[in-house]
C-alpha positions, 0 to 999 in steps of 0.5 A: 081769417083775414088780413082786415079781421086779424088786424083788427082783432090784434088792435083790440088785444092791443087797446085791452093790454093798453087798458089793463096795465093803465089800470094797473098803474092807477092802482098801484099809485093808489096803493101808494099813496094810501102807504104813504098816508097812513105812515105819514112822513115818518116811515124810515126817517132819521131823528138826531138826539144830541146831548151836550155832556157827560158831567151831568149823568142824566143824560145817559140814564134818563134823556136818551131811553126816555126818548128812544122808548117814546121814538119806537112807541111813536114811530116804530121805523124811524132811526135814532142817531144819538150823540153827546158832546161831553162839554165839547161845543167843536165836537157837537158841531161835528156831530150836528153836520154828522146828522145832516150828512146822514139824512136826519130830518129832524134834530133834537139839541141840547147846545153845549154853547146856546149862542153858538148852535145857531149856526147849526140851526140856521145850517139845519134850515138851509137844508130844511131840517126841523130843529128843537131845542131842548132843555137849554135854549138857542138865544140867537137863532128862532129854533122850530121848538123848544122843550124844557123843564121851566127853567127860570122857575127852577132857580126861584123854587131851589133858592126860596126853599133853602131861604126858607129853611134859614129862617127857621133859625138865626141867621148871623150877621154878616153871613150869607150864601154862595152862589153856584150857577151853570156853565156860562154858555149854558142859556138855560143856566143863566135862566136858572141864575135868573131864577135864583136871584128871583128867589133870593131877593129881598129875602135878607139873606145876603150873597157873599160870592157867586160863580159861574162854572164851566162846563157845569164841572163838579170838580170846578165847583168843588175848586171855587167853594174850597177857594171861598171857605177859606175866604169867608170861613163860618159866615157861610150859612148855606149855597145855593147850587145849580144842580146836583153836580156842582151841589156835590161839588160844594158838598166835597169842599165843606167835608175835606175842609172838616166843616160838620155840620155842612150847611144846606146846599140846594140841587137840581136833577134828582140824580141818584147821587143828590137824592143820596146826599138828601137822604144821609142830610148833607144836602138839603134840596134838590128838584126832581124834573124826570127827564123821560118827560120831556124827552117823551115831548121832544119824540112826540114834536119830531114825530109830528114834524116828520108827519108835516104837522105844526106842534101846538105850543103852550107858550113862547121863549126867544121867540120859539114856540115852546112847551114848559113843564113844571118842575118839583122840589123835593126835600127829607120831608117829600122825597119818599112820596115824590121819588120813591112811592111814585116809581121815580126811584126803588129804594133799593136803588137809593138805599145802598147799604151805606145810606141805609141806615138813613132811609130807615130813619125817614121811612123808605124801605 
């Protein structure tokens, strides 16, 4: 073989090489990329779930496996950074710039200061993190979602229904209700208080006092109502409290006061405790909202956040596309069919042996 014939064979051996690995890397881009599609922007990413207290026990038991179970189902390796603030806004806001520095590309928050997390927002969007807001609202920042129960709708339903049952009998003159509204920076409390005004006005009934209490505190709760049995003594004819915890907290007030019968207060939340409360007949109320519900919501909107998808809404609240689901009230004569023969609770859960004796009365076994 010759110079010419050896060189030419070795440019040919070249240009195949050339040639073959050209092809290669084309069909590893295209390995890519179909990876890519099929997994969307979601393979490995983090989402942050922020919780905003401790007081309030669904957060623990319902919110957090709610959205973790949704989270695997949806996104099998995607991580899920969880926190809660208990009461602590300093704290959540440490949790948030936690969440970031880590590389959350979503974060789920539930604000322990509504007016305050947007900074935290408008810090997510600098980096730009998807944001949605959940259960309680961001008022002075344009999160990316928000997903609750309705809350407003909420406050209307609870104090309409002790309204309701007051009127089943007299009512003296000069009575009235008291007021146990959620923590002042709570925007979703002041939609709940908004929601209780709703229900209570030109109702008849009257209020004779309301608070706000920080922190949505049942010991504080339990504080205010003592203060006010001592002021208005037996013209209280009921309270109107704004979940089970400060409802509990009212409820302690009448019992250490001797107050028997307690008059009806109402809840919300449907924790295993308020339900209990229903079942012995020291509350009256409560509204079951399962929180696995809308933390199921809130995995599917991040999931379709990280894919690049825009999450319909089905309405807009402080100028946030929003999903509102409907809240249920539930009482002695609705709570077998609507807690326990729907698998919210077991009775056995519910019906300890020092409330058994009462569920046998209304039929739960």
């Amino acid at each position: 073989m010759n110079r010419t014939t050896t060189r030419r064979t070795a440019t040919v051996i070249v240009s195949a090489l050339t040639l073959a690995s050209a092809l290669t890397a084309c069909s590893q881009k295209s390995g890519d990329s179909s990876s890519s599609s099929s997994s969307g922007g979601a393979a490995k990413a983090k989402v942050a779930f922020l919780m905003p207290d401790e007081a309030s026990t669904r957060y623990e038991e319902h919110d957090r496996p709610g959205f973790v179970a949704e989270m695997k189902k949806k996104c099998p390796d995607c991580s899920v950074l969880y926190n809660n603030a208990n009461g602590d806004a300093s704290k959540q806001q440490q949790q948030f710039n936690s969440a970031l520095a880590q590389g959350a590309k979503v974060i789920v928050l539930d604000p322990v200061d509504s007016t305050a997390a947007a900074s935290l927002v408008q810090a997510a969007h600098a980096q730009n993190v998807k944001v949605i807001a959940y259960d309680r609202p961001v008022s002075k920042a344009k999160a990316d979602y928000y997903v609750s129960f309705d809350n407003e709708k909420i406050g209307k339903l609870i104090s309409a229904s002790l309204v309701q049952k007051l009127k089943k009998g007299k009512i003296p003159a000069g009575s009235g209700v008291l007021e146990v509204n959620g923590s002042p920076t709570d925007v979703a409390a002041g939609l709940i208080k908004k929601g209780i005004h709703e229900g209570l006005a030109g109702s008849g009934v009257k209020t004779l006092a309301e608070y706000d209490t920080p922190e949505w505190d049942p010991a504080k709760a339990q504080t205010w109502v003592s203060g006010q049995i001592s002021r208005f003594g037996t013209k209280i004819v009921g309270v109107v409290a704004a979940n089970d915890g400060t409802g509990g907290g009212a409820i302690a007030a009448f019992k250490a006061a001797g107050v028997d019968p307690v008059p009806p207060v109402t809840g919300n939340d449907a924790t295993v405790a308020g339900l209990q409360l229903i079942v012995a007949g020291d509350q009256y109320n409560t509204i079951n909202k399962p929180s696995e519900i809308v933390a199921a919501a809130a995995a599917d909107v991040s999931v379709q956040f990280l894919n690049g998808e825009k999450p319909t809404a089905q309405t807009t609240l402080f100028d946030t596309p929003s999903q509102l689901f409907d809240p249920t009230v539930i009482t002695q004569d609705n709570l077998k069919a609507e807690i326990v023969d729907k698998g919210v609770l077991k009775a056995g859960d519910l019906c300890t042996t020092a409330y058994a004796a009462a569920c046998a009365k209304l039929g739960i076994s």
